[in-house]
C-alpha positions as CSV (number, residue, x, y, z in Angstrom):
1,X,-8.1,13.1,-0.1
2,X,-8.8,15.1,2.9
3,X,-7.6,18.4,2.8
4,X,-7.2,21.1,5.5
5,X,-6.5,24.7,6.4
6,X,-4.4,24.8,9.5
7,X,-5.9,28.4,10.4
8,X,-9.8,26.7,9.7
9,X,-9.2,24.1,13.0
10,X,-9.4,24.6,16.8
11,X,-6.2,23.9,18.3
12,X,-7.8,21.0,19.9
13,X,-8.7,20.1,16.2
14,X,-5.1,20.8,15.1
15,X,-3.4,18.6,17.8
16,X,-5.0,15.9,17.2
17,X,-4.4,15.5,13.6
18,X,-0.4,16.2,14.2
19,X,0.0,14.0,16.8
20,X,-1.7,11.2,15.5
21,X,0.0,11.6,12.0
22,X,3.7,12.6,13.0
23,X,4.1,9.5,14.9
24,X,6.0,7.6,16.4
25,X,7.7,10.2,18.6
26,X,10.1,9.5,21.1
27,X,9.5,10.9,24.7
28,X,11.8,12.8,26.6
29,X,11.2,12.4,30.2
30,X,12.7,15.8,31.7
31,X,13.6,16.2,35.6
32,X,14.1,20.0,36.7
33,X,14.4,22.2,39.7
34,X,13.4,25.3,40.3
35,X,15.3,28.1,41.6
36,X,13.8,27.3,45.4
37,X,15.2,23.5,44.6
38,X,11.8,22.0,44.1
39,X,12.1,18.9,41.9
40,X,9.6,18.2,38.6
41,X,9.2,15.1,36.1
42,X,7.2,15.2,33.0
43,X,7.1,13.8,29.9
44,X,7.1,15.4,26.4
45,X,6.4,13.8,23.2
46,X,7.9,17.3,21.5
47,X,11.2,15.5,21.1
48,X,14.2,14.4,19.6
49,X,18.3,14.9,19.1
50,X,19.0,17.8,16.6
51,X,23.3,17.5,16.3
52,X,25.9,15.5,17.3
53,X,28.7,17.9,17.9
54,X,27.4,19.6,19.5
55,X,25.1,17.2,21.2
56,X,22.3,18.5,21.3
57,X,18.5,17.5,21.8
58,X,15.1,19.7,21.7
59,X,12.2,19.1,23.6
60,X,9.1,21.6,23.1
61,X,6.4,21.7,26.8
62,X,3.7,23.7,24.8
63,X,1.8,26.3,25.9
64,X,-1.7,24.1,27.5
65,X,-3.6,24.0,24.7
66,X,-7.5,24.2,26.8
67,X,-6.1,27.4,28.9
68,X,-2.8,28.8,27.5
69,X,-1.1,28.3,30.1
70,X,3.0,27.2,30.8
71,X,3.6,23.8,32.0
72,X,6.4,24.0,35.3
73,X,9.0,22.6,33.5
74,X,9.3,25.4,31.0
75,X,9.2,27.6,34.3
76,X,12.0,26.1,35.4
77,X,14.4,25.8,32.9
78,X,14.2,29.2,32.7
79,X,14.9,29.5,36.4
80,X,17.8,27.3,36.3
81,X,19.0,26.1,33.3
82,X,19.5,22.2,33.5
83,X,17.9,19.4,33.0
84,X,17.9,15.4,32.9
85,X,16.4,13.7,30.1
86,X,15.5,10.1,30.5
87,X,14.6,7.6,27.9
88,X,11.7,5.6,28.6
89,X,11.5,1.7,27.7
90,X,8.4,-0.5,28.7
91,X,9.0,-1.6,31.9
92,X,8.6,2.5,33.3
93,X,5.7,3.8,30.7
94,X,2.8,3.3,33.1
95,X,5.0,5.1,36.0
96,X,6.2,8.0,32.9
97,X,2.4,8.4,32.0
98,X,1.1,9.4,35.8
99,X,4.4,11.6,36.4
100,X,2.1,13.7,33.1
101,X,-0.4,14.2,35.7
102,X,-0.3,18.1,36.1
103,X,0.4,18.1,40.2
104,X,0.7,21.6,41.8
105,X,4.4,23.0,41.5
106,X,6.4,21.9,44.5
107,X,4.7,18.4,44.2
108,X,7.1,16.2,43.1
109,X,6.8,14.0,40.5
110,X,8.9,11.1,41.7
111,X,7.2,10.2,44.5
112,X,4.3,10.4,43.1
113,X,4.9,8.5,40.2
114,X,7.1,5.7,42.6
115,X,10.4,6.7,41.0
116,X,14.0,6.4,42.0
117,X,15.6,9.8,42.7
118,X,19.7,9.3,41.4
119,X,22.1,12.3,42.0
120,X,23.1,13.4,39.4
121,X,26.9,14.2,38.4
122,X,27.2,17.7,37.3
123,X,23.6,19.2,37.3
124,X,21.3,19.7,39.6
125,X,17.8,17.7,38.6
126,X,17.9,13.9,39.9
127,X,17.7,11.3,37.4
128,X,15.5,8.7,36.6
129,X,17.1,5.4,38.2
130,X,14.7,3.2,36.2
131,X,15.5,5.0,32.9
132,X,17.9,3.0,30.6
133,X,19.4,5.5,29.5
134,X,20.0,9.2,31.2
135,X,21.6,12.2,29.7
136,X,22.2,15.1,31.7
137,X,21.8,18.7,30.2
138,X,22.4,22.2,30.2
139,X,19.7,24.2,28.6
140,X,22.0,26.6,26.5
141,X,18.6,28.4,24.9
142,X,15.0,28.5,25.1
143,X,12.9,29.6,21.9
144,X,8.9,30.3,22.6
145,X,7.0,29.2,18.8
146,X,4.3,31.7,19.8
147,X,1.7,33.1,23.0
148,X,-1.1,31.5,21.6
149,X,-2.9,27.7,22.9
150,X,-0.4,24.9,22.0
151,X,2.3,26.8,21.0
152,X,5.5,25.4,22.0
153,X,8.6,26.2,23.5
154,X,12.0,24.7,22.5
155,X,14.4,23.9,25.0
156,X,18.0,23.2,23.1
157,X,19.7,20.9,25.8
158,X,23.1,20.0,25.3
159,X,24.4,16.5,26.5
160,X,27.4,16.6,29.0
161,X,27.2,13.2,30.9
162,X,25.2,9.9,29.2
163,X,24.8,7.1,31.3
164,X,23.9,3.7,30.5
165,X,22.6,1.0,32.2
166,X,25.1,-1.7,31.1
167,X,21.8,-4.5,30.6
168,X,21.3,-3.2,27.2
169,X,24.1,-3.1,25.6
170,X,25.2,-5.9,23.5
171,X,29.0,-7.4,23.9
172,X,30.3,-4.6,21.8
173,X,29.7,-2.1,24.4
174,X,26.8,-0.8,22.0
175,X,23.0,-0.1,23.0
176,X,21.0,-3.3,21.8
177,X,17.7,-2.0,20.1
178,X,16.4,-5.2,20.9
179,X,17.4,-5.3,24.4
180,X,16.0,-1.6,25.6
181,X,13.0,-2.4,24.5
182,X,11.9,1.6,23.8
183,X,8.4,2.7,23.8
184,X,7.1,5.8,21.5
185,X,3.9,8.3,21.7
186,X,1.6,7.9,19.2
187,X,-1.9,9.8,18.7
188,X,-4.6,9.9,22.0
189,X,-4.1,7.9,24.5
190,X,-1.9,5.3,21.8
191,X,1.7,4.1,22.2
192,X,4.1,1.5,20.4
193,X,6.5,-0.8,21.6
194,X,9.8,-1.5,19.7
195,X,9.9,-5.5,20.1
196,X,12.3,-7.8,18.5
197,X,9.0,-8.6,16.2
198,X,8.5,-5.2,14.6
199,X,12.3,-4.4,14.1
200,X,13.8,-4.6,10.6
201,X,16.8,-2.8,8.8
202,X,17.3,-0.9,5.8
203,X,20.2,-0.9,4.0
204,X,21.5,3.3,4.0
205,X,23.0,4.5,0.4
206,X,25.4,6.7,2.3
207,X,28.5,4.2,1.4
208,X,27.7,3.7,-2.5
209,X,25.7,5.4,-5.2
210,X,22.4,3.4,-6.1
211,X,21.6,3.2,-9.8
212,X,17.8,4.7,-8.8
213,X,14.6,2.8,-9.6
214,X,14.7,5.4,-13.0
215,X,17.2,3.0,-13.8
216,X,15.5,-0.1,-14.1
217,X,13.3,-1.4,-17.2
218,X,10.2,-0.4,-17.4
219,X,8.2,-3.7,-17.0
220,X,10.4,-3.5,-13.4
221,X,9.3,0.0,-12.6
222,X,5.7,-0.5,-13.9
223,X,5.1,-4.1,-12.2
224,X,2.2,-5.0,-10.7
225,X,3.6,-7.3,-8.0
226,X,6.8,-5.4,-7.0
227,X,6.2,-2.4,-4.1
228,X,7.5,0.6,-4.2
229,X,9.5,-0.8,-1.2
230,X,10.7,-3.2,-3.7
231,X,11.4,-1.1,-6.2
232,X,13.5,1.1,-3.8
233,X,15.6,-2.1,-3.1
234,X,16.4,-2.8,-6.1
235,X,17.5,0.4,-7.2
236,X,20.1,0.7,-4.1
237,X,22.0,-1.9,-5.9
238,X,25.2,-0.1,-7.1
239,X,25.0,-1.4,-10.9
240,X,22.5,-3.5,-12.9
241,X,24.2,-7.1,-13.7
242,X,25.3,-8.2,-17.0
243,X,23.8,-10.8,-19.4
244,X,25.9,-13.5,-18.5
245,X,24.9,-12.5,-14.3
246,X,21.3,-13.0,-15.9
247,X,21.4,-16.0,-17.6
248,X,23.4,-17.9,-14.8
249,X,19.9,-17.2,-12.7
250,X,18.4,-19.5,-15.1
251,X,19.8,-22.2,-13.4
252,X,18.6,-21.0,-9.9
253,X,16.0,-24.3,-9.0
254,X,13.4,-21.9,-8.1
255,X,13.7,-20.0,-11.3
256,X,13.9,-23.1,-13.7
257,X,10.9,-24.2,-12.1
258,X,9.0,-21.1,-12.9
259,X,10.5,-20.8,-16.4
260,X,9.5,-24.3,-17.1
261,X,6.0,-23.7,-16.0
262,X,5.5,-20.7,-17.9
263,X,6.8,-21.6,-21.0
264,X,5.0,-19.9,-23.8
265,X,3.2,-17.8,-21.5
266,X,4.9,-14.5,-21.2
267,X,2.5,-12.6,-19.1
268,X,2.1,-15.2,-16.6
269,X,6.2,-15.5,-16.7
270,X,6.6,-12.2,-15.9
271,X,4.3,-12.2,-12.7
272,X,5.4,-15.0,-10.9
273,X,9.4,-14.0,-11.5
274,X,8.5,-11.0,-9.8
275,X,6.0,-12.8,-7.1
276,X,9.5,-14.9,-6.6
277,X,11.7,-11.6,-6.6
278,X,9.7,-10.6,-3.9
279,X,10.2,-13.6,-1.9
280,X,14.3,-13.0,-2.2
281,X,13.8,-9.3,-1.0
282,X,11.7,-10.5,1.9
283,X,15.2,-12.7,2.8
284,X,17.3,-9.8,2.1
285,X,19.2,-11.6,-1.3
286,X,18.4,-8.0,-3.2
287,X,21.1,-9.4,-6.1
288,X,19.8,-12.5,-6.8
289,X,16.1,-10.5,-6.8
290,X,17.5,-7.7,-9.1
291,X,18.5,-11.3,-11.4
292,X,15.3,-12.3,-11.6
293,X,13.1,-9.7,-12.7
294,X,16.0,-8.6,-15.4
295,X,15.6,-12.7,-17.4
């Protein structure tokens, strides 16, 4: 394993490995003003919602990392203290990338990116008319990280106003995470797109107590077919079955055919039950799994 001292790299060095290994970030595309009423858009990577009640995001513009230098929407948050953050889906990320173009202040960023200017409600900056979804702020604090190259700057922004664009939500009234179809800033020059393809749930413990994979038998723990994806599954179930759970699996077709196939042959027995627990956990049946590798 590579290993390496943070206070041994360049910046340049640093930032690369960071933002290339904490990824996928989401991007908050901020619109200011400065105190003069000149308009900016840029995108930060630096990003994400830090409380609910309050509501509360963070967005960090760092300090330019090649001349240590402050990026004008930092300047103008502290000038006037509001700002609209816009999500960015797919059909805007080519338009969000060249608003990251540093243009000289007063330049402004929606025209030259080929935006929509939407007045906003109850702060000042315009919003992003393209943007699914828009939340306008007011910057209750601003914390500098440090005055040296790439350090950053966080910008606590409390929500006030969200509004939706009524496409992607589903008939619940809820945002669709199929239908936003959200982008995220990777490493470089990288990206990813959150498709229907790559989506997938996990089940959260909050409403029951797992038994913990320290819980299941060792030849469950120790297997060499079952992930530790698997094995974290498995031990979100909220108790282990009893015998009589067990042996009713037996009669499972898929089961009998492997126990009649194997018969004699413990080791081989053993594998494909837990090739074929696999299989269940790929369909989500996590019990009827949990069955199999416990016969």
């Amino acid at each position: 394993m590579l290993t390496l001292k943070t206070e041994d790299l360049t910046p340049v060095q640093l930032q690369d490995y960071l933002q290339y290994a904490i990824a996928p970030r989401p991007i908050c595309f901020a619109s200011t003003v400065d105190a003069e009423g000149n308009i900016n858009l840029s995108p930060f990577s630096f990003f994400n919602m830090f409380s609910t009640k309050p509501p509360i995001c963070i967005f960090s513009p760092a300090r330019r990392v090649r001349d240590n230098t402050t990026k004008h929407t930092l300047e103008n948050v502290l000038e006037v203290k509001e700002c609209v953050i816009n999500i960015v889906n797919y059909d805007m990320v080519q338009q969000m990338s060249l608003a990251s173009t540093e243009y000289a202040k007063g330049v402004n960023e929606f025209e030259k990116a080929g935006f929509t200017m939407l007045q906003s409600e109850l702060v000042a900056p315009p919003r992003v008319a393209e943007a699914p979804v828009q939340f306008e702020c007011v910057v209750n604090q601003v914390i500098p990280l440090g005055d040296n190259h790439g350090a950053g700057n966080l910008i606590l922004a409390e929500i006030k106003l969200i509004h939706i664009n009524e496409n992607v939500l589903d008939e619940n009234g809820k945002i669709d995470q199929q239908k936003i179809d959200l982008v995220a800033r990777l490493g470089g020059d990288w990206y990813c797109r959150v498709t229907e393809s790559n989506l997938f749930k996990v089940a959260k413990p909050l409403a029951k107590l797992g038994i913990g994979v320290d819980a299941l038998p060792k030849s469950v723990r120790l297997s060499k077919v079952l992930t530790g994806n698997d094995l974290g599954m498995l031990g979100n179930i909220e108790h282990l079955p009893n015998e009589d759970e067990i042996d009713l699996v037996s009669n499972h077709p898929e089961v009998k055919e492997v126990l009649d196939a194997t018969i004699g042959d413990v080791t081989n027995r053993e594998r494909e039950l837990h090739e074929l627990a696999r299989n269940f956990l790929k369909n989500g049946d996590v019990d009827l799994a949990l069955k199999v590798v416990l016969l």
